[in-house]
GUVONU-752212 format. One record per residue (C-alpha): residue number from 1; residue in one letter; x, y, z. Coordinates in steps of 0.05 Angstrom, whole numbers, always signed. Layout:
BEGIN
<NUM "a" <X Y Z>>
...
This chain:
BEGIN
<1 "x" <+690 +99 -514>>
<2 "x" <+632 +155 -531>>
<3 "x" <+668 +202 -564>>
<4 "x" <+626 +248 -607>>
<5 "x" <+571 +210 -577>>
<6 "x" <+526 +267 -592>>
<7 "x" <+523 +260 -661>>
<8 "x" <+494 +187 -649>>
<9 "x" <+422 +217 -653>>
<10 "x" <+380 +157 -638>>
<11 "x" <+420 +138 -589>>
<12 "x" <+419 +196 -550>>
<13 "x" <+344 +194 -559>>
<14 "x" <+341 +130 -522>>
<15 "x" <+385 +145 -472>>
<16 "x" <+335 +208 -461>>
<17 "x" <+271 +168 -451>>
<18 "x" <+298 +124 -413>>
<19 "x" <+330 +176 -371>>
<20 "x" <+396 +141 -369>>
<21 "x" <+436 +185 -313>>
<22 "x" <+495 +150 -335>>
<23 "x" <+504 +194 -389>>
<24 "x" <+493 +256 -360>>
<25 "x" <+552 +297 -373>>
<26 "x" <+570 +257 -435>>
<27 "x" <+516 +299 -477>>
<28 "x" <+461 +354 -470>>
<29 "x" <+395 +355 -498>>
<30 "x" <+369 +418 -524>>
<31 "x" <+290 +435 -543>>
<32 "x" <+275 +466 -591>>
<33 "x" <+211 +491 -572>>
<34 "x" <+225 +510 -501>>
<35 "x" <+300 +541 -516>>
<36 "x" <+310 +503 -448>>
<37 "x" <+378 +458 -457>>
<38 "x" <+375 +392 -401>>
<39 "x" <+419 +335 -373>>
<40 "x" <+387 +256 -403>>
<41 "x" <+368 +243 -340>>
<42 "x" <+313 +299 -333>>
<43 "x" <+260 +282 -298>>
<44 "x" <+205 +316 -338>>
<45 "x" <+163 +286 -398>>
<46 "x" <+210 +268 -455>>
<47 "x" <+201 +320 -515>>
<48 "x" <+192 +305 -586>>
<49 "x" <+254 +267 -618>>
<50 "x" <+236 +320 -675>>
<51 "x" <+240 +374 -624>>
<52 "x" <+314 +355 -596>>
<53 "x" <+372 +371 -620>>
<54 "x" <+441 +352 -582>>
<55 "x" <+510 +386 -552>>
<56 "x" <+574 +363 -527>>
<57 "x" <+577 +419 -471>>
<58 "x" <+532 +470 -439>>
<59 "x" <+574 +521 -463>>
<60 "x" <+555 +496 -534>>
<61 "x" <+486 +505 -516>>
<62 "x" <+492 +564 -484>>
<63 "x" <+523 +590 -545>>
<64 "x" <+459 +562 -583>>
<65 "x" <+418 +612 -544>>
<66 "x" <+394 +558 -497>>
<67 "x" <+378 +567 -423>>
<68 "x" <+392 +519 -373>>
<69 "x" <+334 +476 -342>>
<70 "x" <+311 +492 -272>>
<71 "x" <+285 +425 -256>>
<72 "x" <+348 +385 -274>>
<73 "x" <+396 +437 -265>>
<74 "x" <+444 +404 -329>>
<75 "x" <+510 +450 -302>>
<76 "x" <+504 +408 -238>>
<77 "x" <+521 +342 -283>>
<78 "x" <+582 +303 -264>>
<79 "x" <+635 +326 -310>>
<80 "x" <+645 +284 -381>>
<81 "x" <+696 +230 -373>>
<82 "x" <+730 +241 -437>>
<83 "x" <+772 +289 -402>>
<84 "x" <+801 +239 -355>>
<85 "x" <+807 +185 -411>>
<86 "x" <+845 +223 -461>>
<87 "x" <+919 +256 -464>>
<88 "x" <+904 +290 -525>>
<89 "x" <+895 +361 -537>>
<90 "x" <+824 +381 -527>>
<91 "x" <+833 +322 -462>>
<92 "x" <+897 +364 -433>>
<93 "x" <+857 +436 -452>>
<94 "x" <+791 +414 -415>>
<95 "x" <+828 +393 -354>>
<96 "x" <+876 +459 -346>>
<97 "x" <+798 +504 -364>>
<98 "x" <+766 +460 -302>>
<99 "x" <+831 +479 -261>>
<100 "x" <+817 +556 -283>>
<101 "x" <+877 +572 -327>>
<102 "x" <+828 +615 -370>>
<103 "x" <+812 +666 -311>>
<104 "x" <+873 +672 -289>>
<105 "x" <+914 +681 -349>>
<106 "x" <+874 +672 -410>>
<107 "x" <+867 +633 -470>>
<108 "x" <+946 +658 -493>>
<109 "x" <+964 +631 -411>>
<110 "x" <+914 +562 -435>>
<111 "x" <+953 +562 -508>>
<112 "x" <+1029 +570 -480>>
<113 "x" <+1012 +519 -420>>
<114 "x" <+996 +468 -479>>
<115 "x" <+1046 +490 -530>>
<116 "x" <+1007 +514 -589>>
<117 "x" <+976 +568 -616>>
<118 "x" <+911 +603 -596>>
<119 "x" <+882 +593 -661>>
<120 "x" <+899 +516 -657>>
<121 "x" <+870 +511 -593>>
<122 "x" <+802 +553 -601>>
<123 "x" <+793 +509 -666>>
<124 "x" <+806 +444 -644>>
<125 "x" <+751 +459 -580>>
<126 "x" <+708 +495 -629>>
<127 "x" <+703 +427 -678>>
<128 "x" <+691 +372 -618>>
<129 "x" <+647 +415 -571>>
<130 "x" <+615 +462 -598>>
<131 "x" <+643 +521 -557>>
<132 "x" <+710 +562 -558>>
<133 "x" <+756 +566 -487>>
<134 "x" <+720 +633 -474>>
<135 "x" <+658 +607 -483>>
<136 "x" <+681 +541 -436>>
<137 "x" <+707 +586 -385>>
<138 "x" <+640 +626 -378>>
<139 "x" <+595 +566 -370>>
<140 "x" <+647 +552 -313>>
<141 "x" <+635 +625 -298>>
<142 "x" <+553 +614 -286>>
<143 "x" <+561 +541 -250>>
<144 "x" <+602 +578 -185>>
<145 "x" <+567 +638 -201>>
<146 "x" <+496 +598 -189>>
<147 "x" <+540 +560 -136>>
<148 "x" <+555 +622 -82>>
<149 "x" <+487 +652 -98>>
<150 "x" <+452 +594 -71>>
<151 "x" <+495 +576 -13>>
<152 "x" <+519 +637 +21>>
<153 "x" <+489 +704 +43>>
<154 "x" <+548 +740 +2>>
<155 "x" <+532 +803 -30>>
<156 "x" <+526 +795 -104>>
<157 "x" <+582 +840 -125>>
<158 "x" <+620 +792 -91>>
<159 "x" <+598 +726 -118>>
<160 "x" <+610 +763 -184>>
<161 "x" <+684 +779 -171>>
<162 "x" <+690 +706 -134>>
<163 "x" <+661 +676 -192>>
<164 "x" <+711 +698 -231>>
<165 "x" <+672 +755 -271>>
<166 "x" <+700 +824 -294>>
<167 "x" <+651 +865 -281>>
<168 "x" <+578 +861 -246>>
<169 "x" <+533 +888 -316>>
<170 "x" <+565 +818 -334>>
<171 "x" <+549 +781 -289>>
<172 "x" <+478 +796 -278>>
<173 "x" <+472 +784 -360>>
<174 "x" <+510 +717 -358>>
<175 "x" <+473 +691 -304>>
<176 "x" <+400 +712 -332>>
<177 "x" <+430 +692 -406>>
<178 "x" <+441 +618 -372>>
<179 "x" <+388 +607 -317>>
<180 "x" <+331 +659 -344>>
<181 "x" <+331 +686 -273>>
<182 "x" <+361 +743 -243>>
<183 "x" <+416 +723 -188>>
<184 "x" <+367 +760 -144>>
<185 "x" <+308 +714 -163>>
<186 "x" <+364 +643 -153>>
<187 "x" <+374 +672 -82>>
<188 "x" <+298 +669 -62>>
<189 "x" <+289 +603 -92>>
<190 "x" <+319 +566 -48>>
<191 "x" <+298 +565 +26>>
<192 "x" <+343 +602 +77>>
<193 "x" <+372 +564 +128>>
<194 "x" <+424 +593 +190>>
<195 "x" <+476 +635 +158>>
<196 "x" <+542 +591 +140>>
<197 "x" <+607 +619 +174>>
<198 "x" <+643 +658 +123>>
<199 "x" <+686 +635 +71>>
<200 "x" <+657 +568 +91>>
<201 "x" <+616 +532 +34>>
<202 "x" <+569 +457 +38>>
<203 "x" <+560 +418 -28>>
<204 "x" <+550 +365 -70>>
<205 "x" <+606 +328 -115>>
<206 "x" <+557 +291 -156>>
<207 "x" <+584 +227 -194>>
<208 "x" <+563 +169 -235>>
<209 "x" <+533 +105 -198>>
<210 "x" <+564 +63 -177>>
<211 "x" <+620 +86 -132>>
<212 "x" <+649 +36 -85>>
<213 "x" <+678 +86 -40>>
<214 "x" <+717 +34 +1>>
<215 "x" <+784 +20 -35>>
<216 "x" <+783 +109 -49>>
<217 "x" <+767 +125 +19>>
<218 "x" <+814 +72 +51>>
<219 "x" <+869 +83 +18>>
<220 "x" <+869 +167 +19>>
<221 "x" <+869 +152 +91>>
<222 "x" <+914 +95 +102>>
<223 "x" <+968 +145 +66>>
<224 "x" <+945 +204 +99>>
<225 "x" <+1009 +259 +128>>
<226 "x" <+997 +289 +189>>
<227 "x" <+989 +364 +188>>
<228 "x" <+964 +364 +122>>
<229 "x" <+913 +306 +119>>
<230 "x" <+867 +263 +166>>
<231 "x" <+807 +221 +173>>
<232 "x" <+753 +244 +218>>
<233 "x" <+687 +227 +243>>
<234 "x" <+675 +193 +172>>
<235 "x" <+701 +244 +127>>
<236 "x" <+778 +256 +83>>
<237 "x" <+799 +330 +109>>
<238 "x" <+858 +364 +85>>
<239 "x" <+887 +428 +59>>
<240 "x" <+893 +451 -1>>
<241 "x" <+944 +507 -42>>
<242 "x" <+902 +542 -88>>
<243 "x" <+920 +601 -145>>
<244 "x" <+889 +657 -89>>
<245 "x" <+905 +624 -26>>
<246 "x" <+898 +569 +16>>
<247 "x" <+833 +508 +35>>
<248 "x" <+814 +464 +74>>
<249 "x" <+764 +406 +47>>
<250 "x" <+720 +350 +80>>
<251 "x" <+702 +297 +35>>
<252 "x" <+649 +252 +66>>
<253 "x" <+620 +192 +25>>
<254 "x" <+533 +189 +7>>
<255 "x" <+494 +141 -18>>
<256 "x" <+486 +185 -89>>
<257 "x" <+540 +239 -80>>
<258 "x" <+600 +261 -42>>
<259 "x" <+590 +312 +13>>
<260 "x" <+642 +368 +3>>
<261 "x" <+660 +435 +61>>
<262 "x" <+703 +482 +41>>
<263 "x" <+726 +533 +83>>
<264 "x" <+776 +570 +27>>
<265 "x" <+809 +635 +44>>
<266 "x" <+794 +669 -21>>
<267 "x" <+717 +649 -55>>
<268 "x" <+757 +665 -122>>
<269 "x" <+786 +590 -111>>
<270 "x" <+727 +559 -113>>
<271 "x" <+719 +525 -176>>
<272 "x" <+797 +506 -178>>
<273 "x" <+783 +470 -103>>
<274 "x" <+718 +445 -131>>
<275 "x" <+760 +410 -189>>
<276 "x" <+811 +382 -146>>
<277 "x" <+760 +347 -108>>
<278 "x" <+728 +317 -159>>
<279 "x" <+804 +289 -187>>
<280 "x" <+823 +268 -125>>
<281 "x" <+758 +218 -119>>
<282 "x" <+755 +201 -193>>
<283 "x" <+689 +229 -192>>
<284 "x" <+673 +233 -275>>
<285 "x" <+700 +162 -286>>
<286 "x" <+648 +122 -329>>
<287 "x" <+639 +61 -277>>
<288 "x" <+601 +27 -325>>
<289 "x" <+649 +29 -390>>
<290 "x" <+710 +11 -335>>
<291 "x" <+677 -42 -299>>
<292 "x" <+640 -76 -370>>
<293 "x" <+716 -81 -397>>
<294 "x" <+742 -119 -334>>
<295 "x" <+687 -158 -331>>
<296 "x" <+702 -201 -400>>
<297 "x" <+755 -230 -369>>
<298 "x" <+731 -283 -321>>
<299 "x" <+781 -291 -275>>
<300 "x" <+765 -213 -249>>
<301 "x" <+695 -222 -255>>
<302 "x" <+678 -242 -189>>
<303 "x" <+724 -186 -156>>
<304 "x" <+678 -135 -210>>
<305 "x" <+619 -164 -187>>
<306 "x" <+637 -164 -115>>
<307 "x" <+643 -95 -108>>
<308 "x" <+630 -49 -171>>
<309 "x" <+647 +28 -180>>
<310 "x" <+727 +27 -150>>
<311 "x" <+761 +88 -165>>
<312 "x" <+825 +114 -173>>
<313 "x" <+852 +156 -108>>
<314 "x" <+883 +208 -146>>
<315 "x" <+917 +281 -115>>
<316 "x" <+902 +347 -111>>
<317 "x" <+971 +364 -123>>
<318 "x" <+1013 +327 -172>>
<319 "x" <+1080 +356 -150>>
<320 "x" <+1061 +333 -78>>
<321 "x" <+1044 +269 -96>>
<322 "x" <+1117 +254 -139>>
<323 "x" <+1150 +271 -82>>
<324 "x" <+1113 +234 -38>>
<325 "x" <+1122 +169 -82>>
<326 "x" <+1196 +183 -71>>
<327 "x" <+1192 +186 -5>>
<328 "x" <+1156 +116 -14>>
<329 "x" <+1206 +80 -41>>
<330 "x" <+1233 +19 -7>>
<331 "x" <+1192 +29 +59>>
<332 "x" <+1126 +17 +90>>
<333 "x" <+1070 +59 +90>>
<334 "x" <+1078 +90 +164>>
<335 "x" <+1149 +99 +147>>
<336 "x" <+1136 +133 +83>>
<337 "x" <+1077 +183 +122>>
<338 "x" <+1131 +202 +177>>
<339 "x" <+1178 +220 +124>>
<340 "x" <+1137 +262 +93>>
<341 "x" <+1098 +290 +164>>
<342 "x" <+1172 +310 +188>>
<343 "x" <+1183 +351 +121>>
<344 "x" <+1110 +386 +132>>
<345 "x" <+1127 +399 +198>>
<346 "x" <+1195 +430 +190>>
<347 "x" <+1180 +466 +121>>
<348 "x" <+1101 +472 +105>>
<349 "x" <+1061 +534 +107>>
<350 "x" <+1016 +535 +167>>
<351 "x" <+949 +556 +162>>
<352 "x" <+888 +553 +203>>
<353 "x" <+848 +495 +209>>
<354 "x" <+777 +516 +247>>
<355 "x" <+769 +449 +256>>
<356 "x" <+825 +443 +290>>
<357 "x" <+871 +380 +271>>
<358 "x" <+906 +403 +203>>
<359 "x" <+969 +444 +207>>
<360 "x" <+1009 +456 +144>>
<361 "x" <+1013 +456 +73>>
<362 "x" <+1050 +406 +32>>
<363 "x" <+1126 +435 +29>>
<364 "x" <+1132 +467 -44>>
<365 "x" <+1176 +443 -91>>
<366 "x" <+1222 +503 -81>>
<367 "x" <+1226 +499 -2>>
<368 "x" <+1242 +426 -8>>
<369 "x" <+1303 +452 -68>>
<370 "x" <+1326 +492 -8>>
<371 "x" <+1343 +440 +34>>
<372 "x" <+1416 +413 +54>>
<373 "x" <+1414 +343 +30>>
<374 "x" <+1449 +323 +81>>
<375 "x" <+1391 +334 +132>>
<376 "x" <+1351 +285 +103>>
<377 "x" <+1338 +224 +139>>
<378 "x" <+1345 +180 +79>>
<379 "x" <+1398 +136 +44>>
<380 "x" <+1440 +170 -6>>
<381 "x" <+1415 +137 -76>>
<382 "x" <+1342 +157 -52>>
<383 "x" <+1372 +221 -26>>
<384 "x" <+1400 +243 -92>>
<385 "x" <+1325 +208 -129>>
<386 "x" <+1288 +267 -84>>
<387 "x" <+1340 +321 -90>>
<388 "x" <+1341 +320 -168>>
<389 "x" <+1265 +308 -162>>
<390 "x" <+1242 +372 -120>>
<391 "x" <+1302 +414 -160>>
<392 "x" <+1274 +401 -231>>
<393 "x" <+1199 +420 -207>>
<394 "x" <+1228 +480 -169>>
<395 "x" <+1262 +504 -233>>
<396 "x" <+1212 +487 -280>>
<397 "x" <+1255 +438 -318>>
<398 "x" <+1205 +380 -302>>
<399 "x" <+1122 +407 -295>>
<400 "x" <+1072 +361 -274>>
<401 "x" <+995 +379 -282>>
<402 "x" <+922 +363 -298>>
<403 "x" <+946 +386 -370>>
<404 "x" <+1008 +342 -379>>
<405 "x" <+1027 +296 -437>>
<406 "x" <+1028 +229 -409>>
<407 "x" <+1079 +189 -451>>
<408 "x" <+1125 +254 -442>>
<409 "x" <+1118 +259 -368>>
<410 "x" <+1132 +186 -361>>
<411 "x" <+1196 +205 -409>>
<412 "x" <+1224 +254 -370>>
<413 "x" <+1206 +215 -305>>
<414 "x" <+1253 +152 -322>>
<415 "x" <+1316 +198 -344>>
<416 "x" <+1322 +220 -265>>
<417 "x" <+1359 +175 -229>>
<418 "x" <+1327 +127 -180>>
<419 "x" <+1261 +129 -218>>
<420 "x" <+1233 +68 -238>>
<421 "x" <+1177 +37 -280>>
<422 "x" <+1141 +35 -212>>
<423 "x" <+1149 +94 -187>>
<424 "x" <+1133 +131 -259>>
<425 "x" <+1064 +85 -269>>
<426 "x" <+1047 +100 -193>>
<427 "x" <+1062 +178 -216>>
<428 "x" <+1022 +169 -287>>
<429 "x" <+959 +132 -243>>
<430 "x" <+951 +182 -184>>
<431 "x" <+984 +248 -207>>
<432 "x" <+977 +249 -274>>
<433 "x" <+911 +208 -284>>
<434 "x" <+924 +160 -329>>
<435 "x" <+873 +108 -330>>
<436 "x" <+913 +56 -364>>
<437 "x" <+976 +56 -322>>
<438 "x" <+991 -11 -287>>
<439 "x" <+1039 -33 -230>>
<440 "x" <+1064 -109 -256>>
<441 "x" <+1117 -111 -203>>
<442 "x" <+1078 -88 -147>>
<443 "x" <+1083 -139 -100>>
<444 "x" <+1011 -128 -84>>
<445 "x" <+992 -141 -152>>
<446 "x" <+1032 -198 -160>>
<447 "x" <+1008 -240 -84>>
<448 "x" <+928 -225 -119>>
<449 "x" <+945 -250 -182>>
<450 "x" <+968 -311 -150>>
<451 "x" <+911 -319 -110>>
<452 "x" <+864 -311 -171>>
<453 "x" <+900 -351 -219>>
<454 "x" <+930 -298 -261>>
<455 "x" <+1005 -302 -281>>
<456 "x" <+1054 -275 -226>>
<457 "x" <+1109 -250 -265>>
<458 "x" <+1105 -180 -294>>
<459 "x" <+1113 -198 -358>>
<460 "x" <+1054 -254 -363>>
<461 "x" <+1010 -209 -325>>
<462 "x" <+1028 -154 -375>>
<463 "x" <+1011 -192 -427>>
<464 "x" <+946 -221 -395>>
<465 "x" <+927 -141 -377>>
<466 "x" <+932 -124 -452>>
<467 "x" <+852 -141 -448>>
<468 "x" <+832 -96 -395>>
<469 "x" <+857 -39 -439>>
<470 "x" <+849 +24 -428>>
<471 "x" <+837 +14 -364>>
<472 "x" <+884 -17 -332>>
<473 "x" <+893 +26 -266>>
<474 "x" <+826 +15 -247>>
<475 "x" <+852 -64 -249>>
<476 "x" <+895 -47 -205>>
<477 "x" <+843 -26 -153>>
<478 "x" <+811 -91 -159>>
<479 "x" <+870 -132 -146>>
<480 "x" <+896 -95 -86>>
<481 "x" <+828 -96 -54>>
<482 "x" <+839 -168 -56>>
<483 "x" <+908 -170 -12>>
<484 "x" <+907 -161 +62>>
<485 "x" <+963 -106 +55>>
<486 "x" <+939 -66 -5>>
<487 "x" <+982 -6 +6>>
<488 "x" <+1056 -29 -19>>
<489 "x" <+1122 +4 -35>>
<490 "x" <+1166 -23 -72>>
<491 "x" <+1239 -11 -94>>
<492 "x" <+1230 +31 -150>>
């Protein structure tokens, strides 16, 4: 854990002249003679350890009155991991300002999603980064700002009002406040190439090395619907609901990033798809922390050493993804994707793919509510398991998102009926993001622990995972990448 790691001084100063990329995003250097604010990594000549001073978040150095570098571009920085780590408040907070809750209804819309108070919230973000939700939401603000200005040919009062700002006097202050260029002078710096297709956007998910993007890739596409998700020509594709609209992503693995096209119907969804992306692949995970923990113990050494960096699949949608572990229960994995490709079909939006192979949206909760029960092809225990289900997120009576409380979600998960502790960890792992959720009855699991030497039963290999703590899910990806059948449902 680096927590607060940027009150460590001397050890953010070595990490700086070392240029130790694996923790950029964890910190930010600001100098003091240069006003210019940077990611560790930078590649220019160190400053002064006298000269720098350090921040939690750009927004913390913006609000210093520091500009962002132009050489290392620190707002391109995979995002801290802390976020992912944690289910506390600042954690939940920094996950629903990524997903754009501030834009779109404020810091009282950010304060009731979490349950307390805006004064609670503003100083609780204000004491460990530096930086107030405003102030977090602008930063935001700049990065897609600084994002649409360099990659389409859109007019500027539109990147403003994509970007999310209210006005353009603000925006052209903001962005020469951050970058110390106009948005006029960002546009010329970069070299034109053939104009994209509207609404259509190329870029980079940067992430920390090393990503083994076997086990992610695999498995998104081993589980892919029909309609709504595929694997093409070496890239993930599928659609996405967003606040404004509607998306469609490709997700193609690189050697040092992620290749990422959106074609989104409204630009204003841009940093919510951007966000989703970057969940789904686990892309601020801390590698290095995960993989040094599982390491210690010797028996998953080898399967560490084998093939470092595995990530957690996760979703873009966490109401999608509890229905589609329902629909997962008790059957195999092409049984459990025509389940859920016959419910796309019959009750998912359709929207355009122009690439041609995608079809629908995921059903919403509330279409799926609508159903007769007794249309489903499905026996009647795990009938009533996604009836309740999709009626409790339809109503409101059950929420999951990027901003729930983990032990509470898993709570409310095991008082429905048909919901077991594998279905709720499989829920807390990919939906909800917990990286310490683990699957001891998976039978998975169970055929790689025997095959390493770990105990079988769930409640020896419990007690053996107590050491891989907190990062248990991430175990998980090791084991199963050791079974010939990785993807397994189980009764629940």
């Amino acid at each position: 854990m680096r927590n607060g790691m940027h009150t460590d001084t001397e050890r953010c100063v070595r990490a700086v002249q070392s240029k130790d990329a694996r923790f950029d995003g964890w910190f930010y250097t600001a100098v003091l003679t240069t006003r210019i604010y940077c990611r560790p990594s930078c590649p220019v000549v160190p400053p002064k350890p006298e000269n720098m001073t350090f921040h939690p978040s750009a927004a913390a150095c913006q609000q210093a009155g520091f500009r962002a570098c132009k050489r290392c571009r620190p707002d391109t920085s995979p995002g801290s991991p802390e976020w992912n780590q944690r289910a506390d408040l600042v954690a939940r907070a920094m996950r629903l300002i990524g997903d754009g809750i501030v834009d779109r209804e404020g810091v009282p819309g950010l304060a009731a999603r979490l349950g307390y108070s805006t004064r609670q919230i503003e100083r609780q973000l204000l004491a460990e980064l530096g930086a107030g939700p405003l102030a977090l939401a602008r930063a935001q603000r700049a990065q897609t700002a600084r994002l649409l200005i360099e990659t389409t040919t859109l007019p500027m009062a539109e990147v403003a009002f994509a970007a999310g700002f209210a006005s353009i006097r603000t925006f052209n202050d903001t962005v020469r406040e951050v970058f110390a260029l106009t948005p006029s002078e960002l546009r010329t710096r970069i070299p034109r190439k053939a104009a994209p297709t509207p609404g259509a956007l190329r870029l980079r998910l940067p992430f920390r090395a090393p990503l083994n993007p076997d086990n992610l890739f695999g498995h998104l596409a081993a589980t892919a619907v029909p309609g709504v998700e595929e694997w093409r020509d070496g890239a993930f594709r599928r659609t996405l609901r967003l606040p404004y609209g509607h998306g469609v992503t490709a997700l193609t693995p690189k050697s040092d990033h992620i290749a990422c096209r959106l074609t989104l119907s409204d630009l204003r969804d841009l940093p919510v798809a951007i966000s989703r992306c970057r969940r789904l692949l686990d892309l601020d995970a801390d590698p290095v922390a995960v993989d040094d923990r599982l390491r210690a113990d010797p028996l998953l050494a080898p399967l560490v050493d084998k093939a470092p960096g595995r990530r957690v699949p996760r979703t873009v949608d966490e109401a999608e993804f509890a229905v589609r572990a329902v629909l997962g229960q008790q059957v195999s994995t092409a049984a459990a994707r025509t389940h859920a490709a016959r419910l796309v079909l019959a009750h998912g939006e359709p929207v355009d793919d122009p690439e041609g192979g995608l079809t629908h949206l995921f059903p919403t909760p509330g279409a799926l509510a609508a159903l007769d029960p007794e249309s489903l092809a499905m026996p009647r225990t795990r009938r009533t398991t996604f009836t309740t289900l999709v009626r409790q997120l339809a109503d409101g009576s059950l929420h999951l998102g990027v901003e729930s409380d983990w032990a509470e979600s898993r709570a409310r998960l095991l008082a429905l009926p048909g919901f077991g502790p594998w279905t709720v960890d499989v829920i807390a792992m990919r939906a909800l993001g917990d990286p310490d959720a683990f699957l001891p009855t998976d039978l998975g699991i169970r055929r790689a622990a025997e095959e390493l030497g770990l105990p079988a039963t769930p409640s020896a290999l419990t007690a053996r995972a107590a050491a891989w703590r907190p990062w248990r899910a991430y175990a998980v990806q090791y084991l199963w990448a050791t079974d010939s059948h990785p993807i397994n449902f189980l009764p629940v």
